[in-house]
C-alpha positions as CSV (number, residue, x, y, z in Angstrom):
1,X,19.3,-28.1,90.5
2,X,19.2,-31.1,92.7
3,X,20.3,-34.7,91.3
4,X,17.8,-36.8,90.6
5,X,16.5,-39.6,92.7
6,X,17.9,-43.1,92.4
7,X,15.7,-45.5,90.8
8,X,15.0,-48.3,93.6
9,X,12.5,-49.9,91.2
10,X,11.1,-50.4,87.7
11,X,8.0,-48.7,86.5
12,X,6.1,-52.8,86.5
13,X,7.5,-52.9,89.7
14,X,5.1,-49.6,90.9
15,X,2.2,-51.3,88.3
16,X,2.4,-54.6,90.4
17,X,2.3,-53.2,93.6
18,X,-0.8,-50.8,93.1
19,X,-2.8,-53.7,91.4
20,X,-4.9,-54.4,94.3
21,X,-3.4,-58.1,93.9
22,X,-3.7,-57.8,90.1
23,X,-7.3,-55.8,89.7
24,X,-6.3,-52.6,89.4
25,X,-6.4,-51.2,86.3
26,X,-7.8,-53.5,84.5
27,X,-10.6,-54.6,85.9
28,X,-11.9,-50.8,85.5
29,X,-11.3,-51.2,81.6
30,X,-12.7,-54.7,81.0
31,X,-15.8,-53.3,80.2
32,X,-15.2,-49.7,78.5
33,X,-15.4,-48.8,75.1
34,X,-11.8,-48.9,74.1
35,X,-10.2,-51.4,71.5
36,X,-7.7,-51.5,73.9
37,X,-6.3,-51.6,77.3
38,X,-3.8,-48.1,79.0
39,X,-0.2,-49.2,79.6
40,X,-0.6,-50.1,83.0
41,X,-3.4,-52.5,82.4
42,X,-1.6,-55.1,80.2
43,X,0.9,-55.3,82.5
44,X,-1.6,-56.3,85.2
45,X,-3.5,-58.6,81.9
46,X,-0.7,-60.6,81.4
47,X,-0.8,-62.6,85.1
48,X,-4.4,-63.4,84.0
49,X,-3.3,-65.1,81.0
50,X,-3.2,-62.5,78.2
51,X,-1.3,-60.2,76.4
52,X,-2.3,-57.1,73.9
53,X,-0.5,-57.6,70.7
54,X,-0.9,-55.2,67.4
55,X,-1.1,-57.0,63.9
56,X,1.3,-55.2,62.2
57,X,-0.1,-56.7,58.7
58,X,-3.3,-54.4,59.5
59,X,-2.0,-51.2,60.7
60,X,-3.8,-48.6,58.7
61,X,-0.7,-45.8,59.0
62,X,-0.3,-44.8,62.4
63,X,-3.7,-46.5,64.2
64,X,-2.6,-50.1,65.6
65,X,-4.9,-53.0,65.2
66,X,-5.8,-54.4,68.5
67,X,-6.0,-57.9,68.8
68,X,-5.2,-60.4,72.1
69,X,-3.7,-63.4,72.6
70,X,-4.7,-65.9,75.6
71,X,-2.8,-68.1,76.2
72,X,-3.3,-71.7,78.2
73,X,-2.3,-73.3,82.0
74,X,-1.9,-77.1,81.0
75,X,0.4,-79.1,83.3
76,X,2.8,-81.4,81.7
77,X,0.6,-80.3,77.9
78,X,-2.4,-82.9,79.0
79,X,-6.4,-82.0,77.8
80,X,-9.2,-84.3,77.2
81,X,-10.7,-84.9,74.9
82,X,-13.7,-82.5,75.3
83,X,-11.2,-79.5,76.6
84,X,-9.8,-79.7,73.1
85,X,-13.0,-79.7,71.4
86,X,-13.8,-76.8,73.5
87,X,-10.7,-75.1,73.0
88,X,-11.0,-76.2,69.1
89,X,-14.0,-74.4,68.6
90,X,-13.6,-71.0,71.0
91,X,-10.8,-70.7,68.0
92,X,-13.3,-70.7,65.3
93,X,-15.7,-68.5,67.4
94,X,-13.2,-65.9,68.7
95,X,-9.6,-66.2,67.7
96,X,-8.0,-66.6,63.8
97,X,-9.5,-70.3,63.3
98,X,-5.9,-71.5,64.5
99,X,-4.1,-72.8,67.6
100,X,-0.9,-72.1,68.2
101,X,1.3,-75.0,70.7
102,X,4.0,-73.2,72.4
103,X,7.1,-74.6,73.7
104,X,6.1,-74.8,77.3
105,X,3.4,-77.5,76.2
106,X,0.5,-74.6,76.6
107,X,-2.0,-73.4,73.9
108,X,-2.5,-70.0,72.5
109,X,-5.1,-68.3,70.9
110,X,-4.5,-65.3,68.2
111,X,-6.6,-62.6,67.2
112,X,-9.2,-62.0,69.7
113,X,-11.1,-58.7,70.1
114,X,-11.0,-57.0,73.7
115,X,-15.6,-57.1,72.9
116,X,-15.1,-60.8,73.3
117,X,-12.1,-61.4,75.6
118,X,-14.6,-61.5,78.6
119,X,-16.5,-64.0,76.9
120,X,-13.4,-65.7,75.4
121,X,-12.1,-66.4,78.8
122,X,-15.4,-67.3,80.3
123,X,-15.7,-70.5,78.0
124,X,-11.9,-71.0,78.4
125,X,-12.4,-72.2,82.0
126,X,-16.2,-73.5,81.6
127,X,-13.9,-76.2,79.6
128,X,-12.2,-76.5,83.0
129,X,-8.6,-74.8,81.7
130,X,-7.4,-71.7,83.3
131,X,-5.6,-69.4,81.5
132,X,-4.7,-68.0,85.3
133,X,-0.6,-68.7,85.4
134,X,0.5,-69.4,82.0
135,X,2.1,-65.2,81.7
136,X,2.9,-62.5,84.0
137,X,5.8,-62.3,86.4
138,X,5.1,-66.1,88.2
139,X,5.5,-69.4,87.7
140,X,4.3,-70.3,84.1
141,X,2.8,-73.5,83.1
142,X,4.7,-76.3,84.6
143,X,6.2,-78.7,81.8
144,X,6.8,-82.5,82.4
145,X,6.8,-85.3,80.0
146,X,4.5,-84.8,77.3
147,X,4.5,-89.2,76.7
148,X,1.2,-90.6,78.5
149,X,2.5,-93.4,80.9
150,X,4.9,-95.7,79.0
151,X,6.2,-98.0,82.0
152,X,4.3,-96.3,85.2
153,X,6.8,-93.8,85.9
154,X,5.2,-91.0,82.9
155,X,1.9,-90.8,85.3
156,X,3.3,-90.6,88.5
157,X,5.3,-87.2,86.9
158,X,2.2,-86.1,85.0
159,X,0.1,-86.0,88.3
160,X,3.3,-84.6,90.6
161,X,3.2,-81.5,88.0
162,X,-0.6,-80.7,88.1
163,X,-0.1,-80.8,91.8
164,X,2.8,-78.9,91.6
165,X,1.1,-76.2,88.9
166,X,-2.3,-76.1,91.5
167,X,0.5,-74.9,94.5
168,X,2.1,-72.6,92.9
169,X,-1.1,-70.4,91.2
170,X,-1.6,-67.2,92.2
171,X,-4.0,-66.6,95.0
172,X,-5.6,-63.6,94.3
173,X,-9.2,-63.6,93.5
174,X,-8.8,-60.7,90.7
175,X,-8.8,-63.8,87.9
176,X,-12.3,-65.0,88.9
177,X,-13.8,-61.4,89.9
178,X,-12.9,-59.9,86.4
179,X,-13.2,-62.5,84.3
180,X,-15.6,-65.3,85.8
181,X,-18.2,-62.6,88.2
182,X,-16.5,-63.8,91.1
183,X,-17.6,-67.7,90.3
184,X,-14.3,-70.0,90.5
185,X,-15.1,-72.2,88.2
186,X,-11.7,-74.1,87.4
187,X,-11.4,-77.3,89.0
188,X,-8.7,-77.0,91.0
189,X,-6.9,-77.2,94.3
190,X,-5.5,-73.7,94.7
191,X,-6.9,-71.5,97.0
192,X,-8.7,-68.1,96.3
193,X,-7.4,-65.6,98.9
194,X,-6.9,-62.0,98.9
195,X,-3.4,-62.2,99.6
196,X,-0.6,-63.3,97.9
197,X,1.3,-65.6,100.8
198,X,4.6,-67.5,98.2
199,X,4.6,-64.0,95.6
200,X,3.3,-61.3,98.0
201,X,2.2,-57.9,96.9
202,X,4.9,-57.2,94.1
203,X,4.7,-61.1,92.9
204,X,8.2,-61.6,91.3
205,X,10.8,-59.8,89.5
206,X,10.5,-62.1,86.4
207,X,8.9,-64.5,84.6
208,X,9.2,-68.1,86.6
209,X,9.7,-71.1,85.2
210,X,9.9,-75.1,86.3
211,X,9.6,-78.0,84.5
212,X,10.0,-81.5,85.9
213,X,12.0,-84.5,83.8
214,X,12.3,-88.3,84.1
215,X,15.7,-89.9,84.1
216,X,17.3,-89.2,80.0
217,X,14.2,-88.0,79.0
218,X,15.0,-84.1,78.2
219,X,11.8,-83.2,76.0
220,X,11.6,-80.3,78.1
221,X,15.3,-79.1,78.3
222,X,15.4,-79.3,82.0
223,X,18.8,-77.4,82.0
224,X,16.7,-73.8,80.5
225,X,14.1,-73.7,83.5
226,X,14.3,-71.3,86.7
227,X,14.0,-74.7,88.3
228,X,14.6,-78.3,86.8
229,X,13.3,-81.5,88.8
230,X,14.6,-84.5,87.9
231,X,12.4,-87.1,88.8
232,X,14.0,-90.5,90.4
233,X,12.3,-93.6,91.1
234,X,12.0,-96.5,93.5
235,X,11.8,-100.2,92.5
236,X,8.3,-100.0,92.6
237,X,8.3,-97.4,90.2
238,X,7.4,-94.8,92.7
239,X,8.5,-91.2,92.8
240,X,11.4,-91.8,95.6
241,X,12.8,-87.9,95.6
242,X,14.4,-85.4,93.1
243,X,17.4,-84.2,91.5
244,X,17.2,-80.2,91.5
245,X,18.3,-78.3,89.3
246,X,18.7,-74.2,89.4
247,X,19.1,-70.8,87.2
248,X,18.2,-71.8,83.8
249,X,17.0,-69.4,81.5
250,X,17.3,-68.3,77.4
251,X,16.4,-64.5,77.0
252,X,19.3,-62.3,75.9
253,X,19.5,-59.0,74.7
254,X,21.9,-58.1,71.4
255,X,23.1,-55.4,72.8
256,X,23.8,-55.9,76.2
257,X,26.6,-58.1,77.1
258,X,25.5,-58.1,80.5
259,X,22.1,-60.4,79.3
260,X,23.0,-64.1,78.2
261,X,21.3,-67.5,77.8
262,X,22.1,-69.6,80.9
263,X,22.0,-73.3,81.5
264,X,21.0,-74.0,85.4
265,X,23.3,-75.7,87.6
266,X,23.2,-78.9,89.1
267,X,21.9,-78.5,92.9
268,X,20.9,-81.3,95.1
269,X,18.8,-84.2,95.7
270,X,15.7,-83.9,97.8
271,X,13.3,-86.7,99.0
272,X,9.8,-86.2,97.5
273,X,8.0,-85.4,100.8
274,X,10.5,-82.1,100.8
275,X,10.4,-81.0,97.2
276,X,7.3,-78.4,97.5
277,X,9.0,-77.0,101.0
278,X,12.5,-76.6,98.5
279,X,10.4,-75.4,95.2
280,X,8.8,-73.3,97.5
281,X,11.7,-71.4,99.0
282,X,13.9,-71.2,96.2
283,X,11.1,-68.6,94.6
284,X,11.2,-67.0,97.9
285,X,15.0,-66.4,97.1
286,X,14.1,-64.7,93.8
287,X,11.0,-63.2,95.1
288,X,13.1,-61.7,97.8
289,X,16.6,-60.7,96.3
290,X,16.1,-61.2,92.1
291,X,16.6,-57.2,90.8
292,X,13.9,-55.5,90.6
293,X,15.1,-52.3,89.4
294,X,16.2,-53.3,85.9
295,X,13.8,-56.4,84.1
296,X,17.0,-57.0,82.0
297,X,18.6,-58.3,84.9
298,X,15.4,-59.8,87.1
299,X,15.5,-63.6,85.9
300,X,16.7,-65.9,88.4
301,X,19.8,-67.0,86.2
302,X,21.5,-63.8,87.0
303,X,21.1,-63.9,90.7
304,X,22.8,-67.1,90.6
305,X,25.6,-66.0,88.6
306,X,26.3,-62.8,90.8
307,X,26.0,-64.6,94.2
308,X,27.8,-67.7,92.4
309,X,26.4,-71.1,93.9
310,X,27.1,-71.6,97.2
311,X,26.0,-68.4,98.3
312,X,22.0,-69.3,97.1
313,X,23.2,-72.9,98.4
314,X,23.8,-71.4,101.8
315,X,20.9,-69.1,101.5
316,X,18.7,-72.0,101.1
317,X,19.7,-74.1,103.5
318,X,19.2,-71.2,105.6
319,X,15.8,-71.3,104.6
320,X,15.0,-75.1,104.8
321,X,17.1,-75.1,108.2
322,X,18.7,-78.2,106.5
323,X,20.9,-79.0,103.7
324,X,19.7,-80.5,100.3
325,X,21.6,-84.1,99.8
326,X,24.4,-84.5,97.1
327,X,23.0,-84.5,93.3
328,X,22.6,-87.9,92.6
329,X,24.3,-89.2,89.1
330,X,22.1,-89.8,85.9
331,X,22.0,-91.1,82.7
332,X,23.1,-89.3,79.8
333,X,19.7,-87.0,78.2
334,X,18.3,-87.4,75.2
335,X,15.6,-85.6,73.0
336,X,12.5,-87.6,72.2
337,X,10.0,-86.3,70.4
338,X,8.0,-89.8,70.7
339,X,6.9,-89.1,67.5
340,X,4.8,-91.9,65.1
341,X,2.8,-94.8,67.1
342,X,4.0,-95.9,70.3
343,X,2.2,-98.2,72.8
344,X,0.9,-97.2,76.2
345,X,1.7,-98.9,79.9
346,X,-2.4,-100.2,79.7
347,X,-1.8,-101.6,76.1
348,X,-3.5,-98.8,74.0
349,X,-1.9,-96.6,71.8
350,X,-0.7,-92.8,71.1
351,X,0.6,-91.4,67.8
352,X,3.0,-88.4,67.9
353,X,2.5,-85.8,65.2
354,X,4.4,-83.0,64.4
355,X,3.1,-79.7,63.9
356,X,5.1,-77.3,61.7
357,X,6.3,-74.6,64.1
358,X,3.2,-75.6,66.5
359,X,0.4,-73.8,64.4
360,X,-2.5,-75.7,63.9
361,X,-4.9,-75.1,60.9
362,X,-6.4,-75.7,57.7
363,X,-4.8,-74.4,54.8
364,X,-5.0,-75.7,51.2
365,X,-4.7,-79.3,51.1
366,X,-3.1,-79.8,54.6
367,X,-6.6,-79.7,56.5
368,X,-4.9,-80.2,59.8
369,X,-7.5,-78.6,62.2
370,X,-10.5,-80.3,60.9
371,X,-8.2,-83.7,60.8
372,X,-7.8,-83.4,64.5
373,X,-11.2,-82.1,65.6
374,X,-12.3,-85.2,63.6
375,X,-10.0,-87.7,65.3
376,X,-10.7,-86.4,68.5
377,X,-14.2,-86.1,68.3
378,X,-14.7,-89.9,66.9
379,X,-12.0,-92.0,68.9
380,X,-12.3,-89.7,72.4
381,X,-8.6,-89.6,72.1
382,X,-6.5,-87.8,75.1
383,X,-4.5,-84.5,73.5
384,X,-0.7,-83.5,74.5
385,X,0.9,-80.5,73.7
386,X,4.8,-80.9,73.7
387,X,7.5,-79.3,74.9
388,X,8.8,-79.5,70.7
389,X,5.3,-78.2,69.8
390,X,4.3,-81.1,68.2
391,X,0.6,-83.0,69.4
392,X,-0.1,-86.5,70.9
393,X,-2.8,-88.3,70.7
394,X,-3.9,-90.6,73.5
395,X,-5.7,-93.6,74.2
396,X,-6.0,-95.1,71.0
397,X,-7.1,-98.9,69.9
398,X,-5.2,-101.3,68.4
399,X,-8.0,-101.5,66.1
400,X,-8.7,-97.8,65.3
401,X,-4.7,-97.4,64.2
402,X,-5.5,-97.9,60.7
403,X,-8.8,-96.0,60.3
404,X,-7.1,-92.8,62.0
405,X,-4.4,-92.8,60.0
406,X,-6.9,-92.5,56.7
407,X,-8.4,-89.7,58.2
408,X,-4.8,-87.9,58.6
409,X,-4.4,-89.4,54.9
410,X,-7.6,-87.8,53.7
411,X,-6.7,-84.4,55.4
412,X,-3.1,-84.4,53.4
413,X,-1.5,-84.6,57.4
414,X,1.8,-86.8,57.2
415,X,2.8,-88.7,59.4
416,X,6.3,-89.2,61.2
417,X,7.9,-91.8,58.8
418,X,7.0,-89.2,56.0
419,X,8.4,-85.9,57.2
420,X,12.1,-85.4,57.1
421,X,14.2,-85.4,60.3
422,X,15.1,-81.8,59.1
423,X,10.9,-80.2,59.4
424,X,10.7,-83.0,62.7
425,X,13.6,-81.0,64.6
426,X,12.9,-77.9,63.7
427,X,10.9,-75.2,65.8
428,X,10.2,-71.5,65.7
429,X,8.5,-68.6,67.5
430,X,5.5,-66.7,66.0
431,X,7.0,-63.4,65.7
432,X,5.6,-60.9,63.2
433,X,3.0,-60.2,63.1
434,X,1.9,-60.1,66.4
435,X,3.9,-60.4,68.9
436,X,5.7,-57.2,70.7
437,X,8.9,-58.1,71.1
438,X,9.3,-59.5,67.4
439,X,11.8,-58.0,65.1
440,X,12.0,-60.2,62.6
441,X,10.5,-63.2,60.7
442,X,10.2,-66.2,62.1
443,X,7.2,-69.2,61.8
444,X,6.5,-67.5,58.7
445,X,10.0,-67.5,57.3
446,X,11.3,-71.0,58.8
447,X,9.3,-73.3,56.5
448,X,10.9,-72.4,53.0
449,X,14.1,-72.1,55.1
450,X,14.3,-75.5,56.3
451,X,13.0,-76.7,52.6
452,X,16.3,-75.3,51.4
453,X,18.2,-76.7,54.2
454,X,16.4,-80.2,53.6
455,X,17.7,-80.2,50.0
456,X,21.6,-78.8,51.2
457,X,21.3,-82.1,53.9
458,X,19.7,-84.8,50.8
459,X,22.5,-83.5,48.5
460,X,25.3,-84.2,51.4
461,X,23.8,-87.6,52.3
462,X,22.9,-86.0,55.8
463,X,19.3,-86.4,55.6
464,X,19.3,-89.2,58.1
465,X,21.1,-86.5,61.0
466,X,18.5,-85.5,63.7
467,X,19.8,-81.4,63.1
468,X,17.7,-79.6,65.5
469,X,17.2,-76.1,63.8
470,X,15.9,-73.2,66.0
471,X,14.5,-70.0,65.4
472,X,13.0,-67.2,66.8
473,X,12.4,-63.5,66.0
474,X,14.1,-61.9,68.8
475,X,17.0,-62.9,71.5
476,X,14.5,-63.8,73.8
477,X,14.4,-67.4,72.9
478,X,11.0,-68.6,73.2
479,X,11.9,-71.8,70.7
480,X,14.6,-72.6,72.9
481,X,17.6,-71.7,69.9
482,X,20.6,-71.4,71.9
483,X,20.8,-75.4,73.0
484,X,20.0,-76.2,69.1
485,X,22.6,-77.8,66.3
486,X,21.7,-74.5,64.5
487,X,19.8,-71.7,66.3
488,X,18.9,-68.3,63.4
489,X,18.0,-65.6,66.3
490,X,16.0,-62.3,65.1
491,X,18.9,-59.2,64.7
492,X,17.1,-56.6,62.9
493,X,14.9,-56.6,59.8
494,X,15.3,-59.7,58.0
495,X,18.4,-59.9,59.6
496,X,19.6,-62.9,62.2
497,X,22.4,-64.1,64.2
498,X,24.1,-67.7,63.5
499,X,24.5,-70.0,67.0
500,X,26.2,-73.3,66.4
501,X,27.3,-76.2,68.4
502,X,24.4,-76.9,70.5
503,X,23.4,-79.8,72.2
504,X,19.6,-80.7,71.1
505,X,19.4,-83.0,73.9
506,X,19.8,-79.4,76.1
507,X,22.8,-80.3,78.1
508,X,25.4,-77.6,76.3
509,X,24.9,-73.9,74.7
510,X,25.7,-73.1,71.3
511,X,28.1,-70.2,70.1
512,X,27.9,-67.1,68.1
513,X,29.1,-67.9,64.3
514,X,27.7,-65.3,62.6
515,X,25.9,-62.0,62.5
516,X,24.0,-59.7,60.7
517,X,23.2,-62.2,58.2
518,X,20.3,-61.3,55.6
519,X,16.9,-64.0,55.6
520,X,17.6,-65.3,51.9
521,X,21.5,-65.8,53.1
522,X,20.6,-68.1,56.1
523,X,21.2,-71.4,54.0
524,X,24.3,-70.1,52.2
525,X,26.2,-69.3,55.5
526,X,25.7,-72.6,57.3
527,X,25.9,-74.9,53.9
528,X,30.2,-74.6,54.2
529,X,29.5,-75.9,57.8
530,X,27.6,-78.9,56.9
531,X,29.8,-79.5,54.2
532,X,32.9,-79.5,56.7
533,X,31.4,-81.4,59.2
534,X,30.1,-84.1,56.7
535,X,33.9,-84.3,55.3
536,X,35.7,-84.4,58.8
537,X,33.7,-85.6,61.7
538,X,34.3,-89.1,63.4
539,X,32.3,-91.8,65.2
540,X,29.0,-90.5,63.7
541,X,29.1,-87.7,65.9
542,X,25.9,-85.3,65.4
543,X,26.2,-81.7,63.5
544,X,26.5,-79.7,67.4
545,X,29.2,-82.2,68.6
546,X,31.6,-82.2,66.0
547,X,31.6,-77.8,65.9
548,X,31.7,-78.1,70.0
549,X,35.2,-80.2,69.5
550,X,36.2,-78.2,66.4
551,X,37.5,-74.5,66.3
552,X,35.4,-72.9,63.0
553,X,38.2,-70.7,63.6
554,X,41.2,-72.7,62.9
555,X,39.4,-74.2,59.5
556,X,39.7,-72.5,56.2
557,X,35.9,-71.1,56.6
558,X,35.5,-67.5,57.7
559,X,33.6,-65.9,60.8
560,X,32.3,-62.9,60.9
């Protein structure tokens, strides 16, 4: 019997490059009967925006319940007003009646019917948002600075990313023939092509990610993207060049030592007129060498760390035919979640409000959807999705402070001064019901969780702490938990993993502490930890600092 042939590439790999530049399958099954889509379609569905999920809640035995979730392209988290009417309502008319604001500063929708996903999309972009590049192995939504401009430099970095976001689309006219009848009807600069000329035929081996900072402003944990720009400024307040940042990335996988959460390394500098040439040819590097045999292993980060750094230095410069300058020295980062009322560079105002684990919706006395649509709709206020999943609200003024803030009264919506610092720092991933890769609890288990904590923190006078407190329902990370103070990752069945010693501010990983521990045992395990740290840290250093300096080990608490 002859010995099998070596795998040279996965089976997505094969599904990319037969898609006809991502038509085939699926633009075949758009319109058949089916509740659903064949395997190889939702591969190809997720570059345009969309993936098939199964609400587990519903399954009648064996038979799945098909549902959809789209999900948004929104540089830097920015809509008008009238996008998020739009957006408001397709939810009410399609989805579950909620939005969901992820932590790449996008929207999702939850719930849709493959019937109406046609239609769904259709009004998606007749609102002018694309849902074209926010999945699928390329460059996702591009995060910047959710803070409208503050001091001029927030809008010169808002309009550098939707610039940046319009380059880097996808080419391919399969979005607008499937979806849209072959009308492009996004706004736009991207061109529509039938080839592919920064991803080519087999696009990349991974999901893609780039986010662009200002100097200590880390909102978007620059450090956890494929590719971090730093944005640095003249004295004129003018974009002067970039501080670049490489091989970021959170997925892991339990039980494969091989797969770990990365922080990127510090690059180069690069004037501005350059950075599109350099952003450009460091996802030619992935696109030509990242692995495309096993998806475990395809993420830029673990390029980097086989080559090392100065090999995908030298292999860029190679590239460029020039070599990037030296990284040029910052501030220290810090998280803001520019929550509460903060005034704007033209003398308006925006309010920051946090969103419990991003969902928003009306349930019992916290009518949060309808508060919004109402705000929005009166005032013409400017939305922002953050990178923390919270929402700002633009453009507001002076004199309409007081009436909003009785509407959010009226709607039983707090505001920043009456939350704790605890539910403000927290974040979590949807995970069950619907998403695929869930295996545990995660938004719907975080909220009693961090109630418990709250009380734990109020009884050791540590209410005040700014704890960040991440979970998700799998390794993969999608709230970001392995930079947190505390980070509960999905194990098995009601089962997580304990990270401590993170860095909310994004700029240092956290460590295993625990495993295997049960849902109702979460608050238990890390109580001993807070009650050490309260006891024994010095110079007010936060919750992640003090275990990053002290060995849980060598104290009298145990480790699994």
């Amino acid at each position: 019997m002859g010995s099998r042939r070596k795998r040279t590439k996965s089976k997505i790999e094969v599904i990319k490059e037969n898609s006809d530049y991502l038509r085939a399958p699926l633009a075949e099954e758009v319109g058949n009967d089916s509740s659903h889509f064949g395997k190889e379609a939702i591969q190809v569905l997720k570059f345009h925006g969309t993936y098939q999920q199964d609400d587990r809640d519903l399954r009648e035995g064996r038979d799945r319940h098909y549902i959809f979730m789209i999900r948004g392209r929104l540089p830097g988290g920015k809509m008008t007003p009238d996008q998020y009417l739009a957006i408001d309502k397709i939810a009410d008319d399609y989805a579950d009646q909620t939005l969901r604001v992820t932590t790449r500063q996008a929207f999702q929708l939850h719930g849709v019917i493959k019937d109406e996903l046609k239609k769904t999309l259709q009004e998606i972009n007749n609102s002018l948002i694309t849902t074209l590049g926010a999945c699928g192995d390329i460059v996702r939504n591009v995060m910047a600075s959710p803070a409208p401009d503050i001091d001029g430099r927030q809008a010169r970095v808002q309009a550098f990313a939707d610039d940046l976001s319009d380059i880097l689309l996808p080419a391919s006219k399969a979005y607008h023939e499937v979806w849209l009848n072959g009308d492009k009807v996004y706004s736009g600069k991207e061109e529509v092509t039938d080839s592919e000329p920064l991803y080519g035929h087999s696009y990349l081996p991974r999901k893609f990610k780039v986010g662009i900072a200002l100097p200590k402003d880390n909102s978007i944990d620059i450090y956890t993207q494929d590719i971090g720009l730093v944005a640095l400024f003249d004295d004129d307040n003018e974009i002067e060049g970039f501080n670049v940042i490489v091989g970021g990335g959170m997925g892991m996988n339990h039980r494969k030592e091989d797969t770990f959460p990365r922080l990127g390394d510090d690059l180069g500098y690069v004037p501005r007129e350059k950075v599109v040439d350099v952003v450009k040819k460091i996802i030619e590097i992935q696109r030509d060498h990242g692995d495309r045999k096993n998806r475990k292993q395809a993420r830029m980060k673990y390029l980097i760390h086989k080559w090392g750094l100065e090999k995908f230095e030298n292999e860029l410069t190679e590239r460029l035919g020039y070599e990037l300058e030296p990284f040029r020295e910052l501030p220290d980062f810090e998280l803001d979640l520019y929550l509460g009322w903060n005034r704007q560079s033209d003398g308006n105002w925006f309010l920051g409000l946090s969103i419990e684990n991003g969902r928003i919706k009306d349930d019992g006395a916290l009518q949060l959807k309808s508060a919004l649509r109402k705000v929005v709709k009166e005032y013409g206020t400017g939305v922002r999705l953050t990178p923390n999943h919270n929402v700002i609200l633009t453009d507001i003024a002076e004199d309409d402070k007081e009436s909003i803030e009785h509407i959010f009264d009226d709607h039983g919506v707090l505001l920043d001064d009456e939350l704790s610092n605890a539910i403000k720092y927290s974040m979590a991933c949807p995970a069950l019901p619907t998403c695929g890769l869930a295996i545990t609890e995660s938004e719907r288990a975080l909220p009693d969780i961090i109630r418990d904590l709250d009380e734990v923190l109020h009884d050791l006078g540590l209410e005040d702490e700014k704890l960040s407190v991440r979970m998700t329902g799998c390794p993969n990370g999608c709230s970001r938990p392995y930079v947190a103070d505390i980070g509960f990752v999905g194990r098995s069945l009601d089962k997580y993993t304990i990270f401590i010693g993170g860095d909310p501010s994004g700029t240092r990983l956290n460590r295993k502490y625990k495993d295997l521990v049960e849902r109702e045992n979460l608050v238990e395990e890390v109580t001993p930890l807070l009650e050490h740290f309260s006891k024994n840290r010095i110079n007010g250093e936060s919750f992640g600092d003090f275990w990053n300096r002290v060995d849980v080990e060598e104290t009298e608490l145990v480790s699994a």
